[in-house]
C-alpha positions in Angstrom: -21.9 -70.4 21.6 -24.0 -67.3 21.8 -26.2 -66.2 19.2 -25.1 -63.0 16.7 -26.9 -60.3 15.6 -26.2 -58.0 12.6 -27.6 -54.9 11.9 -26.2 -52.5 8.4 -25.2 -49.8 9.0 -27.4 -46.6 8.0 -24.5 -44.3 7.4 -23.6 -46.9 4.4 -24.6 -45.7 0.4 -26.3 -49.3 -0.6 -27.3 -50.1 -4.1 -28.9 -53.5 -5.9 -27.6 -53.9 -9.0 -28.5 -57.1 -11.0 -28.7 -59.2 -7.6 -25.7 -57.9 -5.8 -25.4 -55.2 -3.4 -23.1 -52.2 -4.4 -22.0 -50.9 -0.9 -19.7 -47.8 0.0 -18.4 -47.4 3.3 -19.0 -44.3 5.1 -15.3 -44.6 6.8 -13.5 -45.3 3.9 -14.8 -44.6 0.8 -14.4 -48.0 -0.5 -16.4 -49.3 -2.1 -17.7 -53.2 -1.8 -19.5 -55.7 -4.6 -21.4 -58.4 -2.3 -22.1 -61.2 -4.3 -25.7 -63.2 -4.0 -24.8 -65.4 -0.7 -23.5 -61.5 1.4 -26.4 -60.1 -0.2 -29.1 -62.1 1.5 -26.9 -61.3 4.5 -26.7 -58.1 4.0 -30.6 -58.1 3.4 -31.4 -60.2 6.0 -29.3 -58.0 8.6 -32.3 -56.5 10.4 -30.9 -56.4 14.2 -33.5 -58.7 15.5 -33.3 -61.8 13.2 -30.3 -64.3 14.8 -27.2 -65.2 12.0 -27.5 -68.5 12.5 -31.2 -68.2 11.9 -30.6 -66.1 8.8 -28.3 -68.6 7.5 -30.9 -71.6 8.0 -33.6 -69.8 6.8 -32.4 -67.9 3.6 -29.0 -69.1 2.9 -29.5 -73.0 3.2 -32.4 -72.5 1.3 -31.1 -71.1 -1.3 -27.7 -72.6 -2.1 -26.6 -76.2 -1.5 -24.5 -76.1 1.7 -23.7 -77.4 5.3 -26.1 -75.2 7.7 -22.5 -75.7 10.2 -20.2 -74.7 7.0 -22.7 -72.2 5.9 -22.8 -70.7 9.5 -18.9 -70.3 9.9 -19.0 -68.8 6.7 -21.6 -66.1 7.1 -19.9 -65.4 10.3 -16.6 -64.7 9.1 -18.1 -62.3 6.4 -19.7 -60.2 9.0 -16.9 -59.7 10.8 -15.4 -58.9 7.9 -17.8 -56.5 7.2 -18.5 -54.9 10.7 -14.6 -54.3 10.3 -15.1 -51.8 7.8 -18.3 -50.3 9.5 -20.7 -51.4 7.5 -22.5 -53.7 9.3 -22.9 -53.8 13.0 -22.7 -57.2 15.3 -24.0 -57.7 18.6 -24.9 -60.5 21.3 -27.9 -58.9 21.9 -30.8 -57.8 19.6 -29.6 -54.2 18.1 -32.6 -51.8 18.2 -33.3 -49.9 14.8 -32.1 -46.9 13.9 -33.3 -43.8 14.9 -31.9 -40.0 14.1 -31.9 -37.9 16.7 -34.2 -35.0 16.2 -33.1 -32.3 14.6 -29.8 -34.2 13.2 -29.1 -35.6 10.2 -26.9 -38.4 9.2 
């Protein structure tokens, strides 16, 4: 199995709002309510930190669940997610962000 690596988005409005992430997608308009579990995801989505590592490290930490459960899970919701642009999976590391010079997002 290869290894996943997510990345948000940067053309995404994000807000926290009493733990959960208030996200609207750029492609859409619509607008998403990720509860705690997708928002350490979502948090945790740098480009260079592995899921599965994310998942061990913040997710099984926090809540009580199977790291293999836990890992199908998170997997599924990022998929989910990189379906409606907002978050951005890759096989390889995916370098930050950078606007081009002169542009603006």
């Amino acid at each position: 199995m290869s290894r996943l690596y997510l990345a948000r988005n940067p053309r995404v409005a994000a807000r926290s709002l009493d733990g959960e992430m208030m996200i609207m997608s750029g492609r859409d308009s619509t607008l998403f309510t990720l509860n705690r579990t997708a928002t350490i995801l979502w948090q945790a989505a740098d480009g260079a930190t592995p899921l599965d590592e994310i998942v061990e490290h913040r997710i099984c930490n926090e809540f009580e669940v199977e790291p293999a459960e836990a890992l199908h899970d998170a997997e599924t919701l990022a998929r989910e997610l990189a379906n409606h642009e907002i978050l951005q999976i890759s096989e390889e590391p995916i370098p930050p962000f950078t606007p081009a010079a002169g542009g603006s997002l």
